[in-house]
C-alpha positions as CSV (number, residue, x, y, z in Angstrom):
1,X,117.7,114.6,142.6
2,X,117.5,117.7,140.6
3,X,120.7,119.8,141.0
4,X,119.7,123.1,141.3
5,X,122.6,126.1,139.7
6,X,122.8,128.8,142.2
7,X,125.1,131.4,139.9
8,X,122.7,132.0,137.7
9,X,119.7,132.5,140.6
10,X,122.0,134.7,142.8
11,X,123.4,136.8,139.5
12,X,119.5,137.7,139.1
13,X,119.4,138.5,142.5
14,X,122.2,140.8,142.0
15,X,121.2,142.6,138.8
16,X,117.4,143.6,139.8
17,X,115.8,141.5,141.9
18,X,117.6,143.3,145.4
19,X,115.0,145.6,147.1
20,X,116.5,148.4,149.3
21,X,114.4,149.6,151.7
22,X,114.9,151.3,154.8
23,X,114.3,149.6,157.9
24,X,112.8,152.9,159.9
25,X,110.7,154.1,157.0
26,X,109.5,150.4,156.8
27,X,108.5,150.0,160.6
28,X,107.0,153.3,160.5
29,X,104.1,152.6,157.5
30,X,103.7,149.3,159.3
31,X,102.8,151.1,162.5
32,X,100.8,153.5,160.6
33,X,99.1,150.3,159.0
34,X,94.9,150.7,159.2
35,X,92.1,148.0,158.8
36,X,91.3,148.0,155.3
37,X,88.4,148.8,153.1
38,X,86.5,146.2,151.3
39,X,87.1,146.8,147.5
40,X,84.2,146.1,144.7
41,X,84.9,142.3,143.7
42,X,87.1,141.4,146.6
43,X,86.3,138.6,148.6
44,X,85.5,138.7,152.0
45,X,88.2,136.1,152.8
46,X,90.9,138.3,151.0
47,X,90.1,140.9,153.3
48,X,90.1,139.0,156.1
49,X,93.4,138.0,154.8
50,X,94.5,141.3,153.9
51,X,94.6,142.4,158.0
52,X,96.1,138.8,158.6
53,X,98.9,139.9,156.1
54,X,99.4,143.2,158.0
55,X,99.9,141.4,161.1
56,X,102.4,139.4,160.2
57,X,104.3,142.6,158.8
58,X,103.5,144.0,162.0
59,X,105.0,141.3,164.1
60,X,107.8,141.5,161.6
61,X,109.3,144.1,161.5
62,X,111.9,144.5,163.7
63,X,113.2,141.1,163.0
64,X,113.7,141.8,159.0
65,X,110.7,144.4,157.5
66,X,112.9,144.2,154.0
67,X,112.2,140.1,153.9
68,X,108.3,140.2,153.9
69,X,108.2,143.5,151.7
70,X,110.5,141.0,149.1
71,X,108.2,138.1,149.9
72,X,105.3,140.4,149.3
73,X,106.8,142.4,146.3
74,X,107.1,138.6,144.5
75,X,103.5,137.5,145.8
76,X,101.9,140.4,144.4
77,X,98.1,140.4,144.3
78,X,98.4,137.2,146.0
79,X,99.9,138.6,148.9
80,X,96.7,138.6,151.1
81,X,96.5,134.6,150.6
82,X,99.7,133.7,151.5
83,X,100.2,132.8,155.4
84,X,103.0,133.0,157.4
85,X,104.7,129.7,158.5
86,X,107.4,128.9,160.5
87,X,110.0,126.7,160.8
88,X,114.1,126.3,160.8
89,X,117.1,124.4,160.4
90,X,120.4,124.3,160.9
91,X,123.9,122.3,159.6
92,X,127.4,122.8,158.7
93,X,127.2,126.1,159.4
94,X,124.5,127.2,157.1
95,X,120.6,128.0,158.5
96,X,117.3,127.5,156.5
97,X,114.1,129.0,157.6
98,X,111.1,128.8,156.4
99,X,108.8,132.3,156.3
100,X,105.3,132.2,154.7
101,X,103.7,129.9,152.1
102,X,100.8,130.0,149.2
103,X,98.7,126.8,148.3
104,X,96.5,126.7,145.4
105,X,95.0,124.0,144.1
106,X,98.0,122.7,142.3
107,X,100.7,124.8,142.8
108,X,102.5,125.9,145.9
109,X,105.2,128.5,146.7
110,X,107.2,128.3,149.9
111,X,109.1,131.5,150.7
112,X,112.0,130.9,152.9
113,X,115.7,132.1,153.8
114,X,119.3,130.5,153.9
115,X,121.9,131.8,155.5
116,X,125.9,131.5,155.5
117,X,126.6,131.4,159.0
118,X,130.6,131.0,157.7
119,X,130.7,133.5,155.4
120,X,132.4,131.2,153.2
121,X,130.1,128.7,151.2
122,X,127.8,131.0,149.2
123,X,129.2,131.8,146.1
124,X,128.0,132.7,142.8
125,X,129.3,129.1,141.7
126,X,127.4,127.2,144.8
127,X,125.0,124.6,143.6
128,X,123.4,121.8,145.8
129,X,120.7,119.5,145.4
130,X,117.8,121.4,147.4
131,X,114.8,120.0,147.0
132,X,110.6,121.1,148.0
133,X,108.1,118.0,148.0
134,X,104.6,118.4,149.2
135,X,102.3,116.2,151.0
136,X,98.8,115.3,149.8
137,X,96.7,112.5,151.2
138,X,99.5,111.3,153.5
139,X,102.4,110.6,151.1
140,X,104.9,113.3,150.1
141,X,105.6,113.3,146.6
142,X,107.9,116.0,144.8
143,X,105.3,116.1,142.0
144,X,105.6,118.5,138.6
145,X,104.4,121.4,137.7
146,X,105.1,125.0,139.5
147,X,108.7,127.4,138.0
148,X,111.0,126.0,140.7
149,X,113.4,127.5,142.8
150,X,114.1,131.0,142.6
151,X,116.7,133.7,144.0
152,X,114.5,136.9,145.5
153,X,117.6,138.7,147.0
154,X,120.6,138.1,148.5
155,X,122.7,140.4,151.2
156,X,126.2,140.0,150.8
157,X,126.8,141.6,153.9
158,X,124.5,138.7,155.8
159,X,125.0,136.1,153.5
160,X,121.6,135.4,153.6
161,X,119.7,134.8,150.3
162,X,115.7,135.2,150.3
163,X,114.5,132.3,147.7
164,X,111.0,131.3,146.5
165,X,110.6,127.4,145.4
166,X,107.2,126.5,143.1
167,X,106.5,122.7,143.1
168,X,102.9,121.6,141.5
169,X,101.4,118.3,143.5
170,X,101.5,115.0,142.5
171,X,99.6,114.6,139.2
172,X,97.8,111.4,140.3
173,X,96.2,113.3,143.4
174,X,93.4,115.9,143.1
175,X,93.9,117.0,146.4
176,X,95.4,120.4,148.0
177,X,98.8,119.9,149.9
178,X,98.3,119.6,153.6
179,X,102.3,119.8,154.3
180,X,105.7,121.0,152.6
181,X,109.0,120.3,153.5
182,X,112.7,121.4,152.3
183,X,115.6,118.7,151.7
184,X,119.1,119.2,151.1
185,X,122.0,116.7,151.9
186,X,124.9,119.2,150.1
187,X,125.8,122.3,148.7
188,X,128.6,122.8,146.3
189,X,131.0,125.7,146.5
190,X,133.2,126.4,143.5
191,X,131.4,123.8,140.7
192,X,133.1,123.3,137.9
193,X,132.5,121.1,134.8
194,X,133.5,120.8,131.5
195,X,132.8,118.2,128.9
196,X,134.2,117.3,125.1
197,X,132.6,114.5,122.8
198,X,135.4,113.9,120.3
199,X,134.2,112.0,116.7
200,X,136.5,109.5,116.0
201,X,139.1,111.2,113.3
202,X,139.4,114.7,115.5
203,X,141.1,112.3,118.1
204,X,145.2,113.0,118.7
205,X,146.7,109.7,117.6
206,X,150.4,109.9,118.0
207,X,152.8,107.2,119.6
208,X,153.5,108.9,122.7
209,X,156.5,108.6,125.3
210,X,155.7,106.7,128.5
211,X,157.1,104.4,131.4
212,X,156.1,101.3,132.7
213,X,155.5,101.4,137.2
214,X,157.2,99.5,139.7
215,X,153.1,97.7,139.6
216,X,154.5,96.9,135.9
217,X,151.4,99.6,134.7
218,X,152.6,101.7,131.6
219,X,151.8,105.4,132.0
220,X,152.2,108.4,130.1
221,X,154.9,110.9,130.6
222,X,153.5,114.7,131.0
223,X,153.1,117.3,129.1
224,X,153.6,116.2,125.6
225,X,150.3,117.4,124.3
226,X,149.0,120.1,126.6
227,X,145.2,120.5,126.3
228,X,142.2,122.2,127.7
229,X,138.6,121.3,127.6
230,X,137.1,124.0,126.8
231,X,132.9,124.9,127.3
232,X,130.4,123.7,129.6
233,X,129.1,120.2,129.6
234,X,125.6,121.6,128.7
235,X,126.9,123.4,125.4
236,X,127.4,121.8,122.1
237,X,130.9,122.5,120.8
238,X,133.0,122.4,123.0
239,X,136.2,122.1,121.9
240,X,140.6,120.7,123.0
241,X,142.6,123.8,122.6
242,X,146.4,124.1,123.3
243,X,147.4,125.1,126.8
244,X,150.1,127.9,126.6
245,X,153.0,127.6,128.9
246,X,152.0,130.7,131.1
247,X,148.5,129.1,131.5
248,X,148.0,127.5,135.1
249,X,144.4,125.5,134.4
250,X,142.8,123.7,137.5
251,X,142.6,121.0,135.9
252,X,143.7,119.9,131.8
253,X,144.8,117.1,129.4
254,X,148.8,116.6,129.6
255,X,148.9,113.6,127.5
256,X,146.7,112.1,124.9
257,X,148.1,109.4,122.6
258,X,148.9,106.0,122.0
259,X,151.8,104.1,125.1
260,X,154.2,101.9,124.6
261,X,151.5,99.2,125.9
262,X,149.9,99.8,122.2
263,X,146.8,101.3,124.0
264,X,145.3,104.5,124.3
265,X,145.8,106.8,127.0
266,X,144.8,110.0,128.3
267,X,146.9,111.7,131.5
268,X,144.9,114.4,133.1
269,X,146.5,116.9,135.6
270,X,144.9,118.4,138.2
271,X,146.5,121.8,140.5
272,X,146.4,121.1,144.5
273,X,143.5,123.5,145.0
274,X,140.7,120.7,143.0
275,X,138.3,118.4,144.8
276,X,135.9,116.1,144.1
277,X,132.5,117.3,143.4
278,X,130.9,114.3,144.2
279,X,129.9,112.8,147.5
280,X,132.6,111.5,150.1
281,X,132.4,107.9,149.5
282,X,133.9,109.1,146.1
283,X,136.2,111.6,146.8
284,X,139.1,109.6,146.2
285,X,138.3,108.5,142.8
286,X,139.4,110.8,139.4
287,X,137.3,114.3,138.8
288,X,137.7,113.1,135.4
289,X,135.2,110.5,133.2
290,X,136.2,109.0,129.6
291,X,133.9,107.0,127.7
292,X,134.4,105.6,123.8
293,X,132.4,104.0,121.2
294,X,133.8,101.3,118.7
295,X,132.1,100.5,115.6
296,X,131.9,96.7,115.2
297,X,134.0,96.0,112.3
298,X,131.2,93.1,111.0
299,X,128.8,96.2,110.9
300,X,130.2,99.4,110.7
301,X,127.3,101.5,109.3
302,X,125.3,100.5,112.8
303,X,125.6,103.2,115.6
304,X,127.2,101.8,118.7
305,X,124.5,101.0,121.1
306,X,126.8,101.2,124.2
307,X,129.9,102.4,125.4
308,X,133.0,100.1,126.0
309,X,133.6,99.8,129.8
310,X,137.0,98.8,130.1
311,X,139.0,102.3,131.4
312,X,141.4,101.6,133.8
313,X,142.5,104.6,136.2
314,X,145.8,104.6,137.6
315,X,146.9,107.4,139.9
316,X,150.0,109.3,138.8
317,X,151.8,112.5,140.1
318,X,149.5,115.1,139.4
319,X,146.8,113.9,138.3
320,X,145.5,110.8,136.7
321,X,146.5,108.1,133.4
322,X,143.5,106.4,132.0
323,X,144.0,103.2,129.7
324,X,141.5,102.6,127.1
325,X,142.4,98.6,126.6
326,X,140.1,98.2,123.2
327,X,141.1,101.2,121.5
328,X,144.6,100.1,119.9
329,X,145.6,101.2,116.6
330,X,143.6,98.4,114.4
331,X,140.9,99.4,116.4
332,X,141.0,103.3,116.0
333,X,139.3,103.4,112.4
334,X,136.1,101.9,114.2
335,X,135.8,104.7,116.8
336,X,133.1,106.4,116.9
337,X,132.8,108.6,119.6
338,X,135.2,109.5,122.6
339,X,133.8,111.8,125.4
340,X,135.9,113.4,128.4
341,X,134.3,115.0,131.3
342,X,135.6,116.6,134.4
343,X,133.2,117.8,137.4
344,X,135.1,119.1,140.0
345,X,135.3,121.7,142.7
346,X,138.0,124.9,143.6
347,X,136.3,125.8,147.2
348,X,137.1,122.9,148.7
349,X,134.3,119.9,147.8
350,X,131.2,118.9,148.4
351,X,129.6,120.4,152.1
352,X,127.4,117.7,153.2
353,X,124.5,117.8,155.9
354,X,121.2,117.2,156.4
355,X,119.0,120.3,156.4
356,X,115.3,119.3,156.7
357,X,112.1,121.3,157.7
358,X,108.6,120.4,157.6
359,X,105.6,123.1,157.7
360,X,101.8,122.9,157.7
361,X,100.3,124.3,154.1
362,X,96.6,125.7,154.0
363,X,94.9,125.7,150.5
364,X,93.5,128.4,149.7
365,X,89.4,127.8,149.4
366,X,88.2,126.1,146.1
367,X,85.2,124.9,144.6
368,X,84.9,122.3,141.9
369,X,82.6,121.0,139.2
370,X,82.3,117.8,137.7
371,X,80.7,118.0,133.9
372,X,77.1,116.4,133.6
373,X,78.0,114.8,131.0
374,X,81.5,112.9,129.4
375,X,83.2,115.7,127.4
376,X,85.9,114.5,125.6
377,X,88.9,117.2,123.9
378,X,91.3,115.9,121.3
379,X,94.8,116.8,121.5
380,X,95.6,119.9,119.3
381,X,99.0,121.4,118.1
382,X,99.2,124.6,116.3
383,X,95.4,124.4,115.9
384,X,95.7,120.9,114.1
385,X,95.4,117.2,114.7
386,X,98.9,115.9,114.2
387,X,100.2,112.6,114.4
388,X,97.5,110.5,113.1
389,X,97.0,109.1,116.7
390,X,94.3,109.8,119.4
391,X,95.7,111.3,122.3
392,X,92.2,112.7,123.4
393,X,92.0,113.7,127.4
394,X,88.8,113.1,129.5
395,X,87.6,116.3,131.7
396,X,87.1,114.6,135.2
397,X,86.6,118.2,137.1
398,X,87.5,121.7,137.4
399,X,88.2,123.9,140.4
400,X,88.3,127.1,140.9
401,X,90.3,129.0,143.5
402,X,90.4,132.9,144.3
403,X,93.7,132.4,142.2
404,X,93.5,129.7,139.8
405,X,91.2,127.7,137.6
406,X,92.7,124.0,137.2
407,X,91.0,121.5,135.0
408,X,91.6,117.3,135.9
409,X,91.9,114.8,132.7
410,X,92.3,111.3,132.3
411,X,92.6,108.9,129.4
412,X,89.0,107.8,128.2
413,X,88.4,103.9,128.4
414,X,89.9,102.1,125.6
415,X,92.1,104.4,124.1
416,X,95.3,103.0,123.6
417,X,97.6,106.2,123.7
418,X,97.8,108.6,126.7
419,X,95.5,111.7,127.4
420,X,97.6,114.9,126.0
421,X,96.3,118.8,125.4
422,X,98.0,121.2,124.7
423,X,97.4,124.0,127.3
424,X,98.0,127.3,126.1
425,X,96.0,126.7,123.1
426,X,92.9,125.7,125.3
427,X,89.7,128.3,125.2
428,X,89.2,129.3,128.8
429,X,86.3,131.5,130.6
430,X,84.7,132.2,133.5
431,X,81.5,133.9,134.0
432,X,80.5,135.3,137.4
433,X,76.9,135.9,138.5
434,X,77.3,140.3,138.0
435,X,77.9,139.3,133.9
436,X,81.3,139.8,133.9
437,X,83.2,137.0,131.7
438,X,87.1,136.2,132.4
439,X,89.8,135.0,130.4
440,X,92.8,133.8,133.1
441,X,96.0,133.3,131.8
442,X,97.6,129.8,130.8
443,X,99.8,129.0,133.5
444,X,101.1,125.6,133.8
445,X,100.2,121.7,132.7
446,X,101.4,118.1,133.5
447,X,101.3,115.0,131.6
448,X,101.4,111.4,133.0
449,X,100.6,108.3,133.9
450,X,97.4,108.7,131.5
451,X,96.4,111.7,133.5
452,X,97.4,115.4,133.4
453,X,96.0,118.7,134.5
454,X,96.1,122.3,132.8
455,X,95.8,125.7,135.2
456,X,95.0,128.6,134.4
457,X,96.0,131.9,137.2
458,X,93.7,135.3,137.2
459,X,95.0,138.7,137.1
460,X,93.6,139.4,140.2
461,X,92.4,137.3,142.8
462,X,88.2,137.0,142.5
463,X,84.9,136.5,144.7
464,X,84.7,132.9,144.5
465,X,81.1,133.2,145.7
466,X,80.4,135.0,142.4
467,X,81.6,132.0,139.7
468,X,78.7,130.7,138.2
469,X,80.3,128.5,135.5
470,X,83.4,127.7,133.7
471,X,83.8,127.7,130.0
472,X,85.8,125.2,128.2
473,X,86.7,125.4,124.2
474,X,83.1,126.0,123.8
475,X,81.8,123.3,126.7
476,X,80.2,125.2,130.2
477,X,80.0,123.7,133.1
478,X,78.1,125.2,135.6
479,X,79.1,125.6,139.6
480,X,76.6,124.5,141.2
C-alpha cells in the first residue's frame, strides 16, 4: 500500500489552502439562497443540480457551513455535479467521514473529513497508509489515474482536517464506478527516516575496541566513532557527519569498525523516546536496516546482483550491534556498496485500527462513440517517432461527460509491443451543434496491460445534448 506523507499535505493546508469564513454570515446567504436562473449553454441537469447543491448547503449549515464552502471552493465549476454522500467511521480515537463525491467517467473525487478525537495523533509528521478504491462492475479495484490525496484545510483547534482523494478506475474497465470506499489500518505520528548508501572506500575501517557476551557474541563498545545519518532516504547524498558531544540525536551510529571477531560491525544507539515505525508483529526488532555488496573477487568488474544476507542483530544497551559476517578485512577491497537505514518514530509508534467506509458513487451522465471505422494513432514523443518500435494504440470509444472527454485504446492485433500515446501532445476538439468548437485540457492518462485511456477535462461544464462530434488528431467521430 501506498504510504501517503501528511507534513507536506497539512503544511499546504496551512500556508493557503485554510478558508475563514464566518459561520453567521455563511448561514445567512444560505438562507437567502434563491432558485437559480438557467444560463446560455448550461445544461438542464446542471441546474437541476445547481438547487440540489444549495440544498445540501442548506441542510448544512449549522453542522459545519465552512466544510462544504471548502468542498465547493476545491470543486469549482463542478460543484453542481458533485452529490452529497454520507457515511462514517470510527477507531483509536480518530473519526473519518465521508461528505460529498464527484464521478466522471474515469476519475472520482471523494471529499471527506478526519478528525483527532485525542488531540494527540495529528501532526505535521503523521503519515499512514490511507487508501480510496473504487468499485466498477462488482470488483473494487484501486485503479490509476486521478492526483491523489490532498489536504483542503485543517483546524487546529478541532483537529479535524478536510481532505480530497482522486483515484481514476481500473484501466481494464470502461465502466463508471458504482461504489467508493476509504481504508486505513494505521497512522504514524512522528515518522522519521533517514538513509546513507556508502561506496566501498568512504567506509570507516578501523580495528575497533569491543567485548565478547556472557552468549560468547562479540560486540562493540560505544561511542568510539560517533555518527549521524544525515538526509532523507528519498534524497541523494546523504551523508555520516560527526556527532558533537552536546548533540542528543534520537537515534545515531556509536560504532562503525572492524571487532575483535575480525568482522564488521555497526552499533547503533537509539534515546528512550524511539519506536518502531513498523507494524506490532515488528516492534521488537531494530529501527535500523544495513545491507552490503561484495564484488566477487573471480569477477570484480561485474556489479553485484544481490545483496549479502548474513547481518546478524544482537541487542545491546542502548541500542543495537550488527555483524556483517562476509565483510572481513580480505574481503573489504571487494565492497561495493554498504547502505544504512533507520525508519522510526518519536510520538510513540505505529496507531493501528481499522477505519473502513463504503459509499454509493453516481456518474455523472455520459455519452460515447465508437469510430466507424479502425483508426489506428502511433505513439509520438516530442512530435517524433522514437524508438524504432511500434507502440501504436487502437481507439475503441470515446465518452463524453458534462466534465470530461475520455478516449479507450487497446493494442491492435498482432502487434508485439503495448499500445502507448502520449497524451498531452494528442489534438483534441469538440464541436457542438450551435458551431462552437472546444479544445479541453489534457488532464490525465494510464498505460497497461496493452490498454490505456487519455482524458481530457473542460473549462466549464457543457450541454451534453449539444456534442455533435469529437475530433481526434485530425480523425471525427460523430455522436450519434
Amino acid at each position: 500500500m501506498k504510504k501517503h506523507d501528511m507534513a507536506q499535505s497539512l503544511n499546504r493546508a496551512l500556508d493557503g489552502l485554510r478558508f475563514r469564513a464566518d459561520m453567521r454570515e455563511q448561514v445567512l446567504r444560505s438562507a437567502e439562497y434563491t432558485a437559480p436562473v438557467r444560463r446560455p449553454g448550461l445544461p438542464r441537469r446542471a441546474v437541476a443540480a445547481l438547487a440540489v447543491c444549495a440544498a445540501l448547503v442548506i441542510a448544512a449549515a449549522a453542522a459545519g457551513p465552512t466544510l462544504w464552502k471548502i468542498i465547493q471552493e476545491d470543486l469549482g465549476s463542478r460543484a453542481p455535479y458533485a452529490t452529497e454522500v454520507l457515511g462514517s467511521c470510527e477507531d483509536q480515537g480518530i473519526r473519518m467521514e465521508v461528505q460529498a463525491a464527484l464521478a466522471d467517467s474515469r476519475v472520482t473525487r471523494l471529499y471527506f473529513t478526519m478528525e483527532d478525537l485525542t488531540g494527540e495523533l495529528f501532526r505535521e509528521d503523521t503519515s499512514c497508509d490511507l487508501l480510496l478504491s473504487l468499485e466498477t462492475g462488482g470488483t473494487f479495484s484501486w485503479g490509476n489515474g486521478g492526483s491523489g490525496l490532498k489536504v483542503l484545510d485543517y483546524d487546529p483547534e478541532r483537529h479535524l482536517a478536510t481532505l480530497v482523494y482522486s483515484r481514476g478506475t481500473d484501466e481494464l474497465s470502461q465502466e463508471p464506478p458504482t461504489r467508493a470506499k476509504l481504508n486505513m489500518t494505521y497512522l504514524l505520528p512522528g515518522e522519521r527516516s533517514a538513509r546513507v548508501a556508502l561506496e566501498g572506500t568512504d567506509v570507516p575501517s578501523s580495528t575497533l575496541e569491543s567485548t565478547t557476551l556472557e552468549s560468547g557474541v562479540t560486540v562493540l563498545l560505544p561511542g568510539q566513532t560517533p555518527l549521524l545519518m544525515v538526509g532523507d532516504e528519498q534524497l541523494p547524498g546523504a551523508t555520516l557527519s560527526p556527532v558533537a558531544e552536546s548533540d542528543q540525536p534520537d537515534v545515531f551510529i556509536s560504532s562503525m569498525g572492524f571487532a575483535a571477531d575480525g568482522c564488521y560491525h555497526i552499533r547503533f544507539a537509539q534515546s528512550e523516546k524511539v519506536s518502531s515505525a513498523d507494524a506490532s508483529e515488528y516492534a521488537d526488532q531494530p529501527v535500523f536496516s544495513v545491507e552490503y555488496y561484495l564484488y566477487d573477487p573471480e569477477a570484480p568488474n561485474r556489479w553485484p546482483s544481490q545483496g549479502v544476507g548474513d547481518a546478524v542483530w544482537t541487542a545491546v544497551e542502548g541500542g543495537w550491534d550488527v555483524c556483517l559476517p562476509s565483510l572481513t578485512e580480505d574481503t573489504l577491497p571487494y565492497l561495493n556498496l554498504l547502505a544504512l537505514r533507520t525508519h522510526y518514530s518519536v510520538a510513540g509508534g505505529r496507531i493501528e485500527g481499522n477505519w473502513e467506509v463504503t459509499v454509493p458513487v453516481e456518474a455523472v451522465e455520459q455519452r460515447t462513440a465508437v469510430p466507424a471505422e479502425i483508426l489506428v494513432f502511433p505513439y509520438t514523443r516530442n512530435g517524433e517517432l522514437p524508438y524504432g518500435r511500434d507502440w501504436d494504440a487502437q481507439l475503441g470509444r470515446v465518452t463524453v461527460s458534462p466534465l470530461s472527454i475520455c478516449t479507450d485504446f487497446s493494442t491492435p492485433d498482432g502487434q508485439e509491443y503495448p499500445c502507448q500515446l502520449t497524451g498531452s501532445e494528442l489534438s483534441l476538439t469538440v464541436s457542438l451543434s450551435d458551431g462552437t468548437t472546444l479544445t479541453p485540457a489534457y488532464c490525465d492518462e494510464v498505460w497497461s496491460q496493452r490498454v490505456g485511456w487519455v482524458m481530457w477535462e473542460f473549462d466549464e461544464p457543457i450541454d451534453l445534448s449539444l456534442v455533435e462530434s469529437v475530433t481526434l488528431n485530425g480523425e471525427t467521430i460523430p455522436l450519434t
